[in-house]
GUTORLUM-217148 format. One line per field, with one value per residue (C-alpha): y, x, z; residue in three letters; residue number from 1. Coordinates in nm, 3 decimals, decimal comma. Layout:
BEGIN
yy	[Y | ...]
xx	[X | ...]
zz	[Z | ...]
r	[ALA | ...]
k	[NUM | ...]
//
This chain:
BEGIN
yy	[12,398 | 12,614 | 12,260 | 12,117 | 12,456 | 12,488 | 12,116 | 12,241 | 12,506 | 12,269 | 11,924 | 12,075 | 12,435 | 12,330 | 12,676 | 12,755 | 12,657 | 13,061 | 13,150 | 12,867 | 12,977 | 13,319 | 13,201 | 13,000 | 13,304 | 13,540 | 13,259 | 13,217 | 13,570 | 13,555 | 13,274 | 13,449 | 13,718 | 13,538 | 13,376 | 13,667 | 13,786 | 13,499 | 13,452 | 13,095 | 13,055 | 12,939 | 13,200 | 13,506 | 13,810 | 14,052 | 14,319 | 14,085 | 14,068 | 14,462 | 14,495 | 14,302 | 14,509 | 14,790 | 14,606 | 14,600 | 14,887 | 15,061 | 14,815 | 14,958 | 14,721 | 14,853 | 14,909 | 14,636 | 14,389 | 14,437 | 14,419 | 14,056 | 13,944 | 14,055 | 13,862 | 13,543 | 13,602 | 13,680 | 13,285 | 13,133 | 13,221 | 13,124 | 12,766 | 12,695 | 12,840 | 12,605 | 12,323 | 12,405 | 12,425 | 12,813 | 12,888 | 13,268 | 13,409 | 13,699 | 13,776 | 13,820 | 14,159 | 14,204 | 14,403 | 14,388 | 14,806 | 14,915 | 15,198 | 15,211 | 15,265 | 14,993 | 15,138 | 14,947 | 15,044 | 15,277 | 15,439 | 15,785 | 16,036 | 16,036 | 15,670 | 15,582 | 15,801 | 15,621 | 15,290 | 15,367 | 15,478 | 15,159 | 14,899 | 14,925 | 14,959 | 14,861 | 14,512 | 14,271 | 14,244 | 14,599 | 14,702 | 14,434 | 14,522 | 14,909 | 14,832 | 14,626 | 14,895 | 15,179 | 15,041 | 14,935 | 15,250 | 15,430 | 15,184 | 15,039 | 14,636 | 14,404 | 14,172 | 13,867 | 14,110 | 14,278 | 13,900 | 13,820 | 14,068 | 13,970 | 14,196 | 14,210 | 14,355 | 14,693 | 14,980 | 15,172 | 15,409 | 15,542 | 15,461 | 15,213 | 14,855 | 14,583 | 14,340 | 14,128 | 14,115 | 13,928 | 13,712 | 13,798 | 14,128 | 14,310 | 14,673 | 14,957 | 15,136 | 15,395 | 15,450 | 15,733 | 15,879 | 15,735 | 15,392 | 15,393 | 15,500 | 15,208 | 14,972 | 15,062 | 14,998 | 14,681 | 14,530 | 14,666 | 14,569 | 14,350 | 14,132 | 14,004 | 13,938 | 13,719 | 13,520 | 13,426 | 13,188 | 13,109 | 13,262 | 13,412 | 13,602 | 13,668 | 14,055 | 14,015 | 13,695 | 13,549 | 13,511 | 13,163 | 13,300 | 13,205 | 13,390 | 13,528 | 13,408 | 13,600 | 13,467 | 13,544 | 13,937 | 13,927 | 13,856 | 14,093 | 14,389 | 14,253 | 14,276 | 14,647 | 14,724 | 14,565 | 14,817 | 15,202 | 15,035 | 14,994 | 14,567 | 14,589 | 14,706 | 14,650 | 14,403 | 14,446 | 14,520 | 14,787 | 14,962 | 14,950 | 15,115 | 15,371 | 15,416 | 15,439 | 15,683 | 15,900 | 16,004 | 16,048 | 16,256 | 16,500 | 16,548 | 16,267 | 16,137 | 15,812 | 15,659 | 15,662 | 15,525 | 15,227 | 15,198 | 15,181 | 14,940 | 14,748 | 14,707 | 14,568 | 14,775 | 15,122 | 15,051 | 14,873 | 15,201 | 15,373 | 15,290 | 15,493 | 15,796 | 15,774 | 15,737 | 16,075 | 16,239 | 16,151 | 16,293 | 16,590 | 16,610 | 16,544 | 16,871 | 17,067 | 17,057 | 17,060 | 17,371 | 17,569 | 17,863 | 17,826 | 17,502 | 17,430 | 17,691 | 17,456 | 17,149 | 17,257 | 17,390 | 17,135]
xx	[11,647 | 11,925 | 12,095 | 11,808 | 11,785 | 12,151 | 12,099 | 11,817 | 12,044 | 12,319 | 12,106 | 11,756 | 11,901 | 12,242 | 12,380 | 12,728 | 12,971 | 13,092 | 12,709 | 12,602 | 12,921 | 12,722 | 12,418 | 12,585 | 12,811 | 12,484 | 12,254 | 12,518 | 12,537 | 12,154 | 12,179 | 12,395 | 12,182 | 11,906 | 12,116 | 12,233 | 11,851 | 11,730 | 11,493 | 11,421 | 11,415 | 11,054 | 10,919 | 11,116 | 10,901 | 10,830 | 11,018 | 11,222 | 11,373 | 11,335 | 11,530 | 11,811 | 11,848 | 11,867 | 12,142 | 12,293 | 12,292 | 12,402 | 12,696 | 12,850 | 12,753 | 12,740 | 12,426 | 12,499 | 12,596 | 12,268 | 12,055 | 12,244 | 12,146 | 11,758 | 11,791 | 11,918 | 11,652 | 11,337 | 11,459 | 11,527 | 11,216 | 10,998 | 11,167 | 11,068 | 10,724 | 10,696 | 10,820 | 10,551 | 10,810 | 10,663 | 10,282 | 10,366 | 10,615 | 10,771 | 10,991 | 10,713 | 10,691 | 11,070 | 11,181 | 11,508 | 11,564 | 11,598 | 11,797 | 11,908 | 11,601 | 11,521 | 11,251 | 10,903 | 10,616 | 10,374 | 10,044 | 10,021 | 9,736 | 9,502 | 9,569 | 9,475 | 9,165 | 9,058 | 9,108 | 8,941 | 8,605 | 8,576 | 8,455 | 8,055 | 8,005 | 7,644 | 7,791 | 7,908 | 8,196 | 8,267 | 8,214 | 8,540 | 8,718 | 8,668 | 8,822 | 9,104 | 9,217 | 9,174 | 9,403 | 9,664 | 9,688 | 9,647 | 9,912 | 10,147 | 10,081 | 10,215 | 9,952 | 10,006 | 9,943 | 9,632 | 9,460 | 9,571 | 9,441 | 9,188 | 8,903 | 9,096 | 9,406 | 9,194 | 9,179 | 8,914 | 8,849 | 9,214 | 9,243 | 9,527 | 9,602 | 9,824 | 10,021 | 10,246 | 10,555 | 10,847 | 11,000 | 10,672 | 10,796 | 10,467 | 10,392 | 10,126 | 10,069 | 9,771 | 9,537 | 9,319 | 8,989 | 8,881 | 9,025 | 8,831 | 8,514 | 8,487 | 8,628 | 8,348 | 8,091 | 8,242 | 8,194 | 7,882 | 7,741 | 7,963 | 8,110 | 7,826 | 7,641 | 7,936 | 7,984 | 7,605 | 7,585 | 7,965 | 8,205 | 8,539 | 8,841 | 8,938 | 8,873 | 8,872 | 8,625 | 8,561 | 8,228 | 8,228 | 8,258 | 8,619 | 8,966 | 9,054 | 9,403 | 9,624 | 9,621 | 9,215 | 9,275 | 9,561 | 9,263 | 9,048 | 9,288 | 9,383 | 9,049 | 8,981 | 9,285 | 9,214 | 8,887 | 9,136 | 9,435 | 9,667 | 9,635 | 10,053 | 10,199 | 9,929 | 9,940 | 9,887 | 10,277 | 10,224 | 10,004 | 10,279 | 10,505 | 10,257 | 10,222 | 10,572 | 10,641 | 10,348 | 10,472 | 10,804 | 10,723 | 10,536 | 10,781 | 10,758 | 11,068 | 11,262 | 11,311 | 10,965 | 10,887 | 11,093 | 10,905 | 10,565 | 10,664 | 10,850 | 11,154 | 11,419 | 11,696 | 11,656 | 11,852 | 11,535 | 11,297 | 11,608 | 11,479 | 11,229 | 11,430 | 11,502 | 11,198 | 11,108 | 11,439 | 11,341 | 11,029 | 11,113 | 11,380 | 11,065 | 10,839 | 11,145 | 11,238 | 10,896 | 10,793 | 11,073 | 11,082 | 11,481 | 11,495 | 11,290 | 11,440 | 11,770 | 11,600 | 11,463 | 11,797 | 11,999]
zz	[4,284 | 4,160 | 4,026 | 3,862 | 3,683 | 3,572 | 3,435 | 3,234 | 3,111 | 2,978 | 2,923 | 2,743 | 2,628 | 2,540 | 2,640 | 2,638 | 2,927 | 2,984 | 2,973 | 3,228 | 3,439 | 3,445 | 3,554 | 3,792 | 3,948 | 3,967 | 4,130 | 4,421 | 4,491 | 4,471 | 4,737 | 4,937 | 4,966 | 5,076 | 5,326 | 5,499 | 5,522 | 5,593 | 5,331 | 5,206 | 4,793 | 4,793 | 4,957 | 4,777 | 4,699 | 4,414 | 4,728 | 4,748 | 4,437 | 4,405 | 4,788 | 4,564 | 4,261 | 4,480 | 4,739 | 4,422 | 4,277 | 4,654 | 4,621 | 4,318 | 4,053 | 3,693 | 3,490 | 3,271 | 3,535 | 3,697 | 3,380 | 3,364 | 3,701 | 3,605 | 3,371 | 3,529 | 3,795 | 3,516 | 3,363 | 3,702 | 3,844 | 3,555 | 3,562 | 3,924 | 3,828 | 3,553 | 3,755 | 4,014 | 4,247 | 4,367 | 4,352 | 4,202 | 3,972 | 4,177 | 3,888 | 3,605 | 3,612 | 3,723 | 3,369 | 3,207 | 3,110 | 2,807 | 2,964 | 3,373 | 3,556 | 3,743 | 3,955 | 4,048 | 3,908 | 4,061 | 3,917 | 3,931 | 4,104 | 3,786 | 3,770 | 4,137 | 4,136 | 3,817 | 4,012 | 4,365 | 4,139 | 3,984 | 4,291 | 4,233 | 4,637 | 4,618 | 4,606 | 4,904 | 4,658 | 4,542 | 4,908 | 4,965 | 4,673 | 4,704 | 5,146 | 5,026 | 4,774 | 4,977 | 5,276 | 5,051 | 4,889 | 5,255 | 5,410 | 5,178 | 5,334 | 5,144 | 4,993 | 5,227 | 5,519 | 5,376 | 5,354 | 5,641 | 5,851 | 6,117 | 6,277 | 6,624 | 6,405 | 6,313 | 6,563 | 6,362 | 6,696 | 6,636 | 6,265 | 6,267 | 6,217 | 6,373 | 6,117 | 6,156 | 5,893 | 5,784 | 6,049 | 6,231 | 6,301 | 6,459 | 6,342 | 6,376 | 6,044 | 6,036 | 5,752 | 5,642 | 5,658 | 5,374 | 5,403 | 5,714 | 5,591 | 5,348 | 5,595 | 5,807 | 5,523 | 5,473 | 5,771 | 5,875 | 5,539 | 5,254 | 5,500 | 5,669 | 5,325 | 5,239 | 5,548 | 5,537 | 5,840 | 5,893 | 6,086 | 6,041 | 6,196 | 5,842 | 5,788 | 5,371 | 5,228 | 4,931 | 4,784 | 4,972 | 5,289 | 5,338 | 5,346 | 4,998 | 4,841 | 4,750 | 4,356 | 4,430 | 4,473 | 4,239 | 3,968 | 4,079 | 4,088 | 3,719 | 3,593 | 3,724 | 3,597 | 3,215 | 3,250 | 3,257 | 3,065 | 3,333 | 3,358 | 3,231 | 3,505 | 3,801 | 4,049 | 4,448 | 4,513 | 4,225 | 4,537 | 4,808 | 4,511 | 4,476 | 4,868 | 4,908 | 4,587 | 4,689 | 5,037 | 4,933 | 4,657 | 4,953 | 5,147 | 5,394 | 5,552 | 5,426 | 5,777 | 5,842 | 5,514 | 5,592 | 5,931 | 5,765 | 5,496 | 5,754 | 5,579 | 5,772 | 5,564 | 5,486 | 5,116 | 5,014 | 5,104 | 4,877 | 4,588 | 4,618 | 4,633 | 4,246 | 4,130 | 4,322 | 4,201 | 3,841 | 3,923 | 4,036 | 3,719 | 3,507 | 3,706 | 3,651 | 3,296 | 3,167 | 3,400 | 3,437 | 3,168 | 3,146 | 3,176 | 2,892 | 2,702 | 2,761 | 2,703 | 2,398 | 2,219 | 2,328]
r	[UNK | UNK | UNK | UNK | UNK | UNK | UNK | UNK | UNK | UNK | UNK | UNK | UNK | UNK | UNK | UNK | UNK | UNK | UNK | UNK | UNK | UNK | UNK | UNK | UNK | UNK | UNK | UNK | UNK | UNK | UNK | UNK | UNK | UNK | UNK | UNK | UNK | UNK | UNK | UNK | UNK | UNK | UNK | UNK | UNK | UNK | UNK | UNK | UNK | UNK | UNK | UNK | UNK | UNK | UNK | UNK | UNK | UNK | UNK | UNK | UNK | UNK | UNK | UNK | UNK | UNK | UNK | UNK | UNK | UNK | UNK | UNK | UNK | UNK | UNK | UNK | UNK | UNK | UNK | UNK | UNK | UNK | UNK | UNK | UNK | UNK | UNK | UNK | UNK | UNK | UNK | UNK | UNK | UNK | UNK | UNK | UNK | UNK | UNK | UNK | UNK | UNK | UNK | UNK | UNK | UNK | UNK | UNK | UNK | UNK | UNK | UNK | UNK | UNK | UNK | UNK | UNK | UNK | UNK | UNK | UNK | UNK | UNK | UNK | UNK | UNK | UNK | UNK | UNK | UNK | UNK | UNK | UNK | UNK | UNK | UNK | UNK | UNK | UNK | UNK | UNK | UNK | UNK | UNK | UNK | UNK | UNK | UNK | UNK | UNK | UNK | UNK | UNK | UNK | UNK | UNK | UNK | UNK | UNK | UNK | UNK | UNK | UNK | UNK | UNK | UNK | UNK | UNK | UNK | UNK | UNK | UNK | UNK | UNK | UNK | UNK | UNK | UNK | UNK | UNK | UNK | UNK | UNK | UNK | UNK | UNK | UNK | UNK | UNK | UNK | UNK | UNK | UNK | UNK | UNK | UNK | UNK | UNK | UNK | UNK | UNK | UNK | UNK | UNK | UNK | UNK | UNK | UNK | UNK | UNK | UNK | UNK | UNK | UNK | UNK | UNK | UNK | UNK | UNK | UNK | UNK | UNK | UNK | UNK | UNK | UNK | UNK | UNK | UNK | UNK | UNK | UNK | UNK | UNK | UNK | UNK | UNK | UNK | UNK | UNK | UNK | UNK | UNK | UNK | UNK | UNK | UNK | UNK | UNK | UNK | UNK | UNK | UNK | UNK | UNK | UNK | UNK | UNK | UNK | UNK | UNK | UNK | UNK | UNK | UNK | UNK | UNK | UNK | UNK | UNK | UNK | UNK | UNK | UNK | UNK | UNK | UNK | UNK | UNK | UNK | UNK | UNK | UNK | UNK | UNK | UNK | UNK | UNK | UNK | UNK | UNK | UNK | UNK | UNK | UNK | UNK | UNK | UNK]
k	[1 | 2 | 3 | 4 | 5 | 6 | 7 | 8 | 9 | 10 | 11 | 12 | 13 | 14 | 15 | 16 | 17 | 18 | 19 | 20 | 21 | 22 | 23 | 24 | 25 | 26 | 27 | 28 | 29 | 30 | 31 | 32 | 33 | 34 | 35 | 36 | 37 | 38 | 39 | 40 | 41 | 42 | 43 | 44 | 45 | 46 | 47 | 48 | 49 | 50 | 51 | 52 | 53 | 54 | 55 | 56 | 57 | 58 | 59 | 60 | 61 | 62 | 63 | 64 | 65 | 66 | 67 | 68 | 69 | 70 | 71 | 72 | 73 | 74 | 75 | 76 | 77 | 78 | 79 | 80 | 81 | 82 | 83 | 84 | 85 | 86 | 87 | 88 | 89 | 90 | 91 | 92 | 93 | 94 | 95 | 96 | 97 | 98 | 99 | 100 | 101 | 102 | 103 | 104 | 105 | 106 | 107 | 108 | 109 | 110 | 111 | 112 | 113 | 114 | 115 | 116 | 117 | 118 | 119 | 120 | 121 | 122 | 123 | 124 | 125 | 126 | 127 | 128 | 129 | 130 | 131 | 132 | 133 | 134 | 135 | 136 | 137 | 138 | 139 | 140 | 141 | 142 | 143 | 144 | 145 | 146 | 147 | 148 | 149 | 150 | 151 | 152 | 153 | 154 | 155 | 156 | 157 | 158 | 159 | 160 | 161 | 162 | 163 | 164 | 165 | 166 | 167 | 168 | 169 | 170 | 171 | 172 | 173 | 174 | 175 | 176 | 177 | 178 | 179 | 180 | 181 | 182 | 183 | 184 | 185 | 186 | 187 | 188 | 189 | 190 | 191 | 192 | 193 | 194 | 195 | 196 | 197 | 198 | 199 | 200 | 201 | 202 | 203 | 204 | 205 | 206 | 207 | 208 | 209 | 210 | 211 | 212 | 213 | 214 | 215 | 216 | 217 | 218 | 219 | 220 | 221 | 222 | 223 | 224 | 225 | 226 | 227 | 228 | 229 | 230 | 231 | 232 | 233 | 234 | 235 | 236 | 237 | 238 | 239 | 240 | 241 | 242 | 243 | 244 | 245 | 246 | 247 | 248 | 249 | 250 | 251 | 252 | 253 | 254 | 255 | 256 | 257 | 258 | 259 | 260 | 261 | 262 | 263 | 264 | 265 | 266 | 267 | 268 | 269 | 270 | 271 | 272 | 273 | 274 | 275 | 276 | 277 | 278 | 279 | 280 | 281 | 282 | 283 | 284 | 285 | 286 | 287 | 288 | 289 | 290 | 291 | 292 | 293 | 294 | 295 | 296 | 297 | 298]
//
């Protein structure tokens, strides 16, 4: 795949041989990468792809030298996309900076509020839709685990779930009152409305009774999002961001960040440290009497 890209580079864009020699050099180290986690190209993820930035970032690499490699990735991944070679972009919303702050995107408290009121719960639908959101929020799952999840994978006696990672890696992540609450509504109501008469391990359905995709709830959580403003920068990773960003920014601790979001590296939960520090930054110049004073002289 990377060849037949870097011959579209020189045979239908007719780019330079120094600038295909740069696209070249990042992709390898982008292979290498993947290599040494054992990640196969066609099944790369949006984390993915934000578990490399940081790697590279923690590894010394200048602003402007990472901004490149974005940028190799953002075209890279579009051209396999195109080429139907991958059924999702994990790159689309992968942003070249204006300045250096590649962080993910996360929503903030107004922002997630705003969301979790729009499901209309007197639906089989909005009964799903409202569940779904309110356990990623509460757990941070990626958004192959949520649809994957089966009934037998939810403790709702003890409030926690069972799922099962990368490399199959099996972990316990526990979800809150709330989460559980519409869970609980879900089944005992939505759920059973949309499997009519068929049957299913599947804990999330689509209106035909059947698991939904992952491109399925990627539309839904679009089209809620379209209805506050937010559609730019929300997608179901956007969630596990927020998850992440959220307990951090209350004091939880990084390690057991990492063990929630089941990352196999503790530089990839990193990230997520900036976006707090920036945050806090943010509280303190704008609520600090001196501070501001400072701010606003300077």
């Amino acid at each position: 795949m990377i060849e037949r890209f870097i011959n579209y580079l020189i045979s239908e864009k007719g780019l330079s041989k120094n600038t295909v020699e740069s696209y070249v050099f990042d992709l390898t180290h982008f292979k290498n990468f993947l290599d040494s986690n054992n990640i196969e190209l066609k099944k790369v993820s949006e984390e993915d792809l934000t578990g490399y930035v940081a790697y590279l970032y923690n590894s010394g690499y200048s602003p402007r030298t990472i901004m490149r490699h974005i940028s190799t990735l953002r075209n890279f991944f579009k051209f396999l996309y195109n080429e139907e070679d991958i059924p999702v972009n994990p790159a689309e919303i992968l942003e070249t900076p204006k300045a250096f702050k590649m962080l993910p995107k996360y929503l903030t408290n107004d922002e997630v509020e705003k969301l979790l009121n729009l499901p209309d719960t007197t639906t089989p639908t909005g009964q799903r839709d409202k569940a779904m959101i309110e356990l990623l929020y509460a757990t941070g799952l990626r958004v192959s685990e949520l649809i994957d999840l089966k009934m037998n994978n939810l403790n709702l006696e003890e409030r926690f779930l069972i799922t099962f990672g990368k490399g199959s890696k099996e972990r316990l992540v526990p979800f809150s009152k709330k989460a559980y609450q519409y869970l609980v509504t879900y089944i005992n109501d939505g759920r059973i409305k949309l499997l009519k008469d068929k049957k299913s391990y599947f804990l999330f359905l689509n209106v035909r009774g059947n698991k939904i995709s992952r491109q399925g709830f990627w539309k839904i959580l679009k089209a809620y999002g379209r209805k506050i403003g937010i559609e730019h920068k929300l997608s179901p990773h956007t969630l596990r961001h927020t998850f992440a960003t959220h307990l951090l920014e209350h004091g939880a601790d990084l390690r057991a960040v990492q063990i929630m979001l089941g990352h196999s590296d503790i530089s990839t939960t990193q990230i997520y440290t900036h976006i707090s520090n920036e945050r806090l930054k943010q509280i303190y110049f704008n609520f600090h009497p001196r501070a501001k004073k400072q701010d606003d002289n300077d």
